[in-house]
N, C-alpha and C positions, 0 to 999 in steps of 0.2 A: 066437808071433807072429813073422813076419820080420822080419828088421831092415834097416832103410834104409840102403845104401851112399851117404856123402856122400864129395862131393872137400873139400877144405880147405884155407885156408891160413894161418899165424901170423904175423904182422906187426909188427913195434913191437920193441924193445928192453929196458928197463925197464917200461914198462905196455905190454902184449901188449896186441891182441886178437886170436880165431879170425874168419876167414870163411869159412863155410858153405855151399859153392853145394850146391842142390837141384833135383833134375829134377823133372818135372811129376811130382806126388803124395807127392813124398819129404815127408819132414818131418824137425826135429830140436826136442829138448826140451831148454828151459833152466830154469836157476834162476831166483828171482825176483829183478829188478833187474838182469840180468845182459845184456839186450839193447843192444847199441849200436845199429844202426840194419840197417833191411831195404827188398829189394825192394819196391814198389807190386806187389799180385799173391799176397803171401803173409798169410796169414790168422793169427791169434791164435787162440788159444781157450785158455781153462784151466781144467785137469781137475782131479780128485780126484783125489790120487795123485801116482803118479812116471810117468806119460801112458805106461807101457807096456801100458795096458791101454783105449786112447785109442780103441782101435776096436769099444768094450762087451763082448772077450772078457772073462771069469772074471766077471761079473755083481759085484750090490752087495757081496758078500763080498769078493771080488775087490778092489775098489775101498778100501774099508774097512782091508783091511788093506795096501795099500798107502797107506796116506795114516798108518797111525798106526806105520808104519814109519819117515814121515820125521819123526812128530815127535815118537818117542822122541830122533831126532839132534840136535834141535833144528832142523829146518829146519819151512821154513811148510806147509801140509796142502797147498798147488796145485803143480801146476809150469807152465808156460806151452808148447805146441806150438804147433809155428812150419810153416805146412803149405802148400809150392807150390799154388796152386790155377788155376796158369796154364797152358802151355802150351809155358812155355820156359825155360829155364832161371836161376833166382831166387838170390840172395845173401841171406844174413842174418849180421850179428855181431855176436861175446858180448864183453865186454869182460873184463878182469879187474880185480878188485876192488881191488888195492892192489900196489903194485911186487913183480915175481917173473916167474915163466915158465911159458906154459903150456905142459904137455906131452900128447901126444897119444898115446892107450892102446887100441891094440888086441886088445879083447876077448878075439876069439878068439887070437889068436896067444902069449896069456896064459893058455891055459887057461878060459878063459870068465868068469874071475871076476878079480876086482881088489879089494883091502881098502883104504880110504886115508880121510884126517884126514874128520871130519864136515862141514868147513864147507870143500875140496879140491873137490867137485866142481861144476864149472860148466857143462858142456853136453854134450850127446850126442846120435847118433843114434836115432830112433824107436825104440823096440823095447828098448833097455839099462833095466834092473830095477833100482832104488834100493831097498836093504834094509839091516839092522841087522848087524854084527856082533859077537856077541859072545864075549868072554873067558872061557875056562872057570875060569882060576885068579880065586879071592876077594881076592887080593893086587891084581889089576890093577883090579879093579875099588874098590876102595878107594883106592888112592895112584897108578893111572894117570895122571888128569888128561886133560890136554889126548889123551893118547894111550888113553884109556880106550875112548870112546864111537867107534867108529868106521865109515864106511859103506861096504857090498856093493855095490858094481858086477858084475851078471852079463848074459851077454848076448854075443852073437857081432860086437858091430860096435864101432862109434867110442866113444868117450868123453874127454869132454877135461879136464883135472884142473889145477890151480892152484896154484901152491908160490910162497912168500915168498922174492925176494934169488935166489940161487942153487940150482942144481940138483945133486945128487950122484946115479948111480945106482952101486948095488953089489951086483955078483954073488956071492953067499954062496955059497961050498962047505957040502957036507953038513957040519955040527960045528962051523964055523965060526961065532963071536961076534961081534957086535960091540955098543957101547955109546953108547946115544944120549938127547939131551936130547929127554925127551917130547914137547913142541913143533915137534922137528925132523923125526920124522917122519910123512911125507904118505902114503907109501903102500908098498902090500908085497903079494906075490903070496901066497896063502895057503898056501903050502906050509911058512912061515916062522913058525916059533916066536917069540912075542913073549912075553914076562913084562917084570916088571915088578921091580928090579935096588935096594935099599936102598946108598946112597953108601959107609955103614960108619963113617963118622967122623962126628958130632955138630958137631966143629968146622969141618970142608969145609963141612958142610951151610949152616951158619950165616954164615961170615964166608967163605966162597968165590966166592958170588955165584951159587951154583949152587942146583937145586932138591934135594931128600931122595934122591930116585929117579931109577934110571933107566931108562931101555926098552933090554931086552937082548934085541937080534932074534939068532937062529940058524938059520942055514942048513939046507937047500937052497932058493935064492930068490932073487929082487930084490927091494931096498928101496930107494925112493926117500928123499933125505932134504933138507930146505929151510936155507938159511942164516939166514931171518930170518921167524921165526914171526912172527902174527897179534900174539900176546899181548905178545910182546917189542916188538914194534914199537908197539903201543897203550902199552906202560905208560913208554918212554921220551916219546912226546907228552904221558902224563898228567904226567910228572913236569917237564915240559918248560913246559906251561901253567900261567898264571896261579892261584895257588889260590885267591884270592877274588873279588870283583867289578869292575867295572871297566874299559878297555880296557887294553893294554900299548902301552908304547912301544916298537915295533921298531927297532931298531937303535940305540937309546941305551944305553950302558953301564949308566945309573941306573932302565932300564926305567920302573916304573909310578910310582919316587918323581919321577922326571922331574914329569911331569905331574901327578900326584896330590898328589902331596906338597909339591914345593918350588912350584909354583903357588898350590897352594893358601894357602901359607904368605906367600908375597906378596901375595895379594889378602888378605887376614885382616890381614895389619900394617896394609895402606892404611887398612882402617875402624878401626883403634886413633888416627890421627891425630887 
């Protein structure tokens, strides 16, 4: 199928988002939840699938096994295409999910394919292939994690990809190592050796703050890599919140005993009178 040449533009600072103009017939396919706001003129519809197959090429097979391609990655069986149906030229934009930057990856200029985090991609042009890739070593797929499961962008056009905090890109020489928190990386052109690297000490592991493993990409390649994972970022708000019920007091030193506690303790003495 051909792929849709869209213009673009990325906007924002900390929470990006892409806008998307399309000329009459273009279309682009996002994730779910992922829309910020569109033209009047552009049409919805959501396929089975990763909508590269949005125009009934590759019949129900076709269909089928794009769709259980996204959701070995975890994402949902639909994607949403977003389809001019005007006569002039339309906008539409994706937002991104949680503070970071997005970057914008083309296809072909990469070799047609791109490997990157399962939950990294946010939108593309028509025609780009959402698939599985998989690790052939048994190591990575056991103590991978976050860097285990990850997804095949192929395809000769746009695709726009999401990373947490900060952006690093790094041009790997052939032979060339390097050593990264599983988390950290978003994505990696496939010519790039990835395994999956044991810390070696027992006691780093433990009281370092760090995870058992690590993701050992090697060269020849680009690897994108993020400053502030998903994961990292969720479990400092979980340890950040409230652990039991109730609301919190913000901004009081004594938080929840504020209110819950020493309130309480005064309305309780009054009925002892």
């Amino acid at each position: 199928m051909a792929m849709d040449v869209v213009d673009y533009e990325i906007k924002g600072a900390e929470m990006q988002f892409v806008e998307v103009e399309l000329d009459p017939g273009e279309a682009a396919v996002g994730e779910a939840g992922s829309m910020m706001f569109m033209d009047a003129g552009i049409g919805m519809d959501t396929v089975f699938g990763d909508g590269s197959n949005s125009s009934g090429g590759g019949g129900l097979f076709g269909k089928l096994l794009g769709a259980g391609k996204r959701l070995v990655v975890g994402e949902s069986l639909f994607t949403t295409v977003y389809t001019n149906q005007s006569s002039a030229k339309l906008k539409v934009a994706f937002a991104a999910p949680y503070p970071g930057k997005i970057m914008a990856m083309d296809l072909r200029q990469l070799g047609g394919t791109l490997i990157c985090q399962k939950d990294a991609f946010l939108c593309a042009a028509r025609g780009v292939s959402l698939g599985i890739f998989f690790q052939q070593k048994l190591s990575v797929g056991f103590f991978g994690g976050e860097g285990f499961i990850m997804q095949k962008l192929d395809g000769d056009g746009l695709a726009f990809v999401h990373a947490g905090g900060t952006v690093e890109k790094r041009e790997l020489r052939a032979g060339q190592t390097l050593l990264v928190d599983t988390g950290c990386l978003v994505a990696m052109t496939p010519s790039v050796n990835f395994e999956i690297q044991y810390v070696g000490k027992i006691k780093t592991a433990l009281f370092g703050g760090e995870g058992l493993f690590f993701a050992k990409v090697t060269g020849p390649g680009t690897v994108w890599l993020q400053s502030l994972p998903f994961s990292r970022l969720a479990s400092r708000v979980f340890a950040a919140a409230p652990q039991r019920g109730g609301s919190r007091e913000e901004g009081s030193v004594l938080g929840g005993l504020a209110v819950g506690g020493l309130l309480g303790g005064i309305l309780g003495g009054g009925d002892d009178d």
